[in-house]
C-alpha positions in Angstrom: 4.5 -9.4 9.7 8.4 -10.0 9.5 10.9 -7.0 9.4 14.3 -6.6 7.7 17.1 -5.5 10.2 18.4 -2.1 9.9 19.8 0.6 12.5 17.0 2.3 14.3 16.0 4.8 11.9 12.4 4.9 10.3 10.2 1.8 10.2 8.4 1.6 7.1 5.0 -0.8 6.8 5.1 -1.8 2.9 1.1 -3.0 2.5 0.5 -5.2 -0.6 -1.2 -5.3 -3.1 -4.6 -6.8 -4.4 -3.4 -10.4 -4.0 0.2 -9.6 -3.4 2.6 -10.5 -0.8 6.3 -8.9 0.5 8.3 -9.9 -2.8 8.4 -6.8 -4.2 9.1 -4.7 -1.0 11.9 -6.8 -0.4 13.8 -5.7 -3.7 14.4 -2.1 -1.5 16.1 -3.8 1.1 19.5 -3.0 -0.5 18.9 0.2 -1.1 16.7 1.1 2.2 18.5 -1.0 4.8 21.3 1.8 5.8 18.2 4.5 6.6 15.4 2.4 6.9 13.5 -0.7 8.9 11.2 -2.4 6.4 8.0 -4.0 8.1 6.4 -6.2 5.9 2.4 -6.9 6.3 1.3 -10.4 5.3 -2.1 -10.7 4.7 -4.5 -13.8 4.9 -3.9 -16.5 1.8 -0.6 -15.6 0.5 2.9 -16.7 1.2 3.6 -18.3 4.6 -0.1 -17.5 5.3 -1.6 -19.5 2.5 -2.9 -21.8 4.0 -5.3 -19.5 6.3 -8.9 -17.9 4.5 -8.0 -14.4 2.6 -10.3 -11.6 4.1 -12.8 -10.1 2.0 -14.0 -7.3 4.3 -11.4 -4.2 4.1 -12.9 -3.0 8.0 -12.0 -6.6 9.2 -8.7 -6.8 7.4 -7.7 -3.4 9.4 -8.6 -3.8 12.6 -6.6 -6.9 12.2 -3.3 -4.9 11.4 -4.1 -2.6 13.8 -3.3 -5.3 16.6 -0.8 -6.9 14.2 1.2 -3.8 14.3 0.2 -2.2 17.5 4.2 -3.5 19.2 6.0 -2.2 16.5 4.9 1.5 16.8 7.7 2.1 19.0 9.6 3.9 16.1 9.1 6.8 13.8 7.2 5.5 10.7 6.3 5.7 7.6 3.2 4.1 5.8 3.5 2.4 1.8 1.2 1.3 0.6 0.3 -0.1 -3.6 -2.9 -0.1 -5.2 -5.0 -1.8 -2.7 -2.6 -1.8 -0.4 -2.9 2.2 -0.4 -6.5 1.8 0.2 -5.6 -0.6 3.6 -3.2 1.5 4.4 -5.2 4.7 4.7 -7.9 3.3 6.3 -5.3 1.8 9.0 -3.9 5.4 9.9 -8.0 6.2 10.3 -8.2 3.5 12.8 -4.9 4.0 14.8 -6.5 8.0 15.1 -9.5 6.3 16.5 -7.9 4.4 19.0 -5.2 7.3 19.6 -2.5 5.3 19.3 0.3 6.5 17.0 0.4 7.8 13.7 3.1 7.7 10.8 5.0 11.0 9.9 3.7 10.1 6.7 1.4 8.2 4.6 2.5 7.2 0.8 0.0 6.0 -1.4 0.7 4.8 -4.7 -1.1 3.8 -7.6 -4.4 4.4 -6.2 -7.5 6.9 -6.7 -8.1 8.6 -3.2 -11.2 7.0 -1.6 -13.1 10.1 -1.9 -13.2 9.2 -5.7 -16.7 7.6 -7.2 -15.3 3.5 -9.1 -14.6 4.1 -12.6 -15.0 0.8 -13.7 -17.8 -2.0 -12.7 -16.8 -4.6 -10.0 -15.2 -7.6 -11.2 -15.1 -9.5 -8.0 -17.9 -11.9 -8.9 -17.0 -13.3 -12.5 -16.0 -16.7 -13.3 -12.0 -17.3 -13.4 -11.4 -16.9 -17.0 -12.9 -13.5 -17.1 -12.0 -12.5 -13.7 -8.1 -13.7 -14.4 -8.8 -11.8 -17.8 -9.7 -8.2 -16.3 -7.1 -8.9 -13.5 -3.9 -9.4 -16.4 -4.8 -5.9 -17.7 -3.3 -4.4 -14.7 -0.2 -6.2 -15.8 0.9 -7.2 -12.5 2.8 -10.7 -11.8 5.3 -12.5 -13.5 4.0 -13.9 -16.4 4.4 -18.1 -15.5 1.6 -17.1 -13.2 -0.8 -17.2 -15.8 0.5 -20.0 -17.5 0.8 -22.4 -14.2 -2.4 -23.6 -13.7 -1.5 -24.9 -10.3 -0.1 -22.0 -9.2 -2.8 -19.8 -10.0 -5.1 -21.6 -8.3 -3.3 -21.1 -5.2 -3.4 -17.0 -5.7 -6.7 -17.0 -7.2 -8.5 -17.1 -3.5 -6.9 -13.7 -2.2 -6.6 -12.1 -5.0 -10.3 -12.6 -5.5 -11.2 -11.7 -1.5 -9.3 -8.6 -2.5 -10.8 -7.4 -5.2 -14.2 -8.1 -3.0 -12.9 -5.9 -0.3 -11.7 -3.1 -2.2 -14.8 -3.3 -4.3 -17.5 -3.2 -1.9 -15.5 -0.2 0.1 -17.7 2.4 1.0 -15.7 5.3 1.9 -17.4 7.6 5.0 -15.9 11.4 4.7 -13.8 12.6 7.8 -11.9 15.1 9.2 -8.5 15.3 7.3 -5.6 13.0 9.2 -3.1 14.9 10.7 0.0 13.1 8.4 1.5 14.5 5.6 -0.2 12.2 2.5 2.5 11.4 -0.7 0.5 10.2 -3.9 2.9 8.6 -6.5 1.9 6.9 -9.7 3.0 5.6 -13.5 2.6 8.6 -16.0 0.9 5.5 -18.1 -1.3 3.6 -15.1 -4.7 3.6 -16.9 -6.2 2.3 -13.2 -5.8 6.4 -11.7 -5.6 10.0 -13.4 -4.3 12.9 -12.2 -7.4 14.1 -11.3 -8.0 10.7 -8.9 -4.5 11.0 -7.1 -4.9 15.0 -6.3 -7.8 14.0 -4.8 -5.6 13.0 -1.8 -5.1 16.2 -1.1 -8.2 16.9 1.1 -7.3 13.6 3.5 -4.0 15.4 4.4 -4.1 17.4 7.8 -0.2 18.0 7.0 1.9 18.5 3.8 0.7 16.8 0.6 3.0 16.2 -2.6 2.0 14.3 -5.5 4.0 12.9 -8.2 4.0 10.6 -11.2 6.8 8.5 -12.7 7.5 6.6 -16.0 5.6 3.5 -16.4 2.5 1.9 -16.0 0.3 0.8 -12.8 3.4 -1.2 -11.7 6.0 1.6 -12.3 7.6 0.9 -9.2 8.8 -2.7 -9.6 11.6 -1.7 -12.2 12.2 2.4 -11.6 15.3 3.5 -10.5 13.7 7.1 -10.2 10.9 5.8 -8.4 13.7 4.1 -5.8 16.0 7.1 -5.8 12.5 9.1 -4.9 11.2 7.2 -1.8 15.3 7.1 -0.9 14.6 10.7 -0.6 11.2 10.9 0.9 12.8 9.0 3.9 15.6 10.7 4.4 13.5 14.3 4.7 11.2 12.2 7.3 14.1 11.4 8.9 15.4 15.4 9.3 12.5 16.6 9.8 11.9 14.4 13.0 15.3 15.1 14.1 15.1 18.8 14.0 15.0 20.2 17.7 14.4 24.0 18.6 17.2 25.8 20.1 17.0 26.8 23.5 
């Protein structure tokens, strides 16, 4: 995990996507940097971790962030997570509750059915490349050279696989709501959740829940100024409502 400098503010952990890395998280950092510390999760197989074997179990992929991140709960903070990432991400407040260690003033999930919901579609996980790459593109993720480049796909082809495993063979077990305030975002257009899918957040939320959809697709957020200006926003109300003190 690496972190962007900032003044002491709110730590945000950005978790990635299904075979994703930091990239896009760091496209906030001008925008977030005054307000915000962003805390970037790097999972097994990607990026400076390439070289190490993606996990394919979500439970094993948590507790792992759970020590990751366990020194850098020293500051209020917030939770982001995309897609899968939201998925991790929720599962990780679960497990810091557990082990009563801290919790984020908030947990935004984004682009992602809440865990309560039963799969839409069938697993994918398992099919050869070309249809696995094929049912993967639909999402319409990742710059398109990475589909033509051969090479390079073959070096994201391992995690994003081990994800799709781990988010696929998920088994959510019903629990007491958390006590954080839950934020579900998505595209108006992202045919991977409906309405329906991210109000189902609502009943994980021990604290406020607010949901909200923007313009765009299941990656709305990589090019939405609205989406930016909103989680500018979001932060900024964490940040007032943490510093509100009662009067004597």
């Amino acid at each position: 995990m690496t972190t962007s400098s900032a003044p002491e503010r709110i730590r945000v952990f950005c978790f990635p996507f299904a075979g994703g890395g930091a990239t896009l998280y760091r496209q906030w950092a001008p925008a977030l940097s005054s307000t915000s510390e962003l805390a970037f999760l790097h999972f097994p197989g990607r990026e400076q971790r390439i070289s190490e074997d993606p996990v394919r179990d979500l439970s094993c992929l948590v507790v792992s962030i759970v020590t990751a991140i366990s020194p850098y709960l020293d500051l209020p903070f917030v939770f982001f997570g995309h897609s899968f990432g939201a998925l991790v991400a929720f599962e990780t407040v679960r497990l810091l509750r557990a082990h009563s260690l801290p919790m984020p003033s908030d947990l935004i999930v984004s682009g992602c059915p809440a865990p309560s919901m039963p799969p839409r579609r069938q697993p994918v996980h398992h099919l050869p490349d070309n249809e696995f790459i094929d049912e993967i593109r639909r999402y319409g993720g990742g710059p398109a050279e990475v589909w033509s480049e051969p090479e390079l796909l073959a070096l994201l082809l391992p995690a994003l696989r081990a994800d799709f495993e781990a988010a696929e063979r998920y088994r959510f077990e019903p629990g007491p709501p958390l006590p954080v305030a839950i934020t579900a975002w998505a595209g108006y257009d992202d045919e991977e959740v409906t309405l329906e899918e991210l109000e189902g957040w609502r009943k994980e939320a021990g604290g406020e829940f607010s949901l909200r959809q923007f313009p765009g697709h299941h990656f709305y957020l990589g090019d939405s100024p609205e989406f930016l200006r909103a989680l500018q926003k979001k932060l900024s109300m964490v940040r007032s409502h943490r510093q509100v003190r009662p009067r004597a």
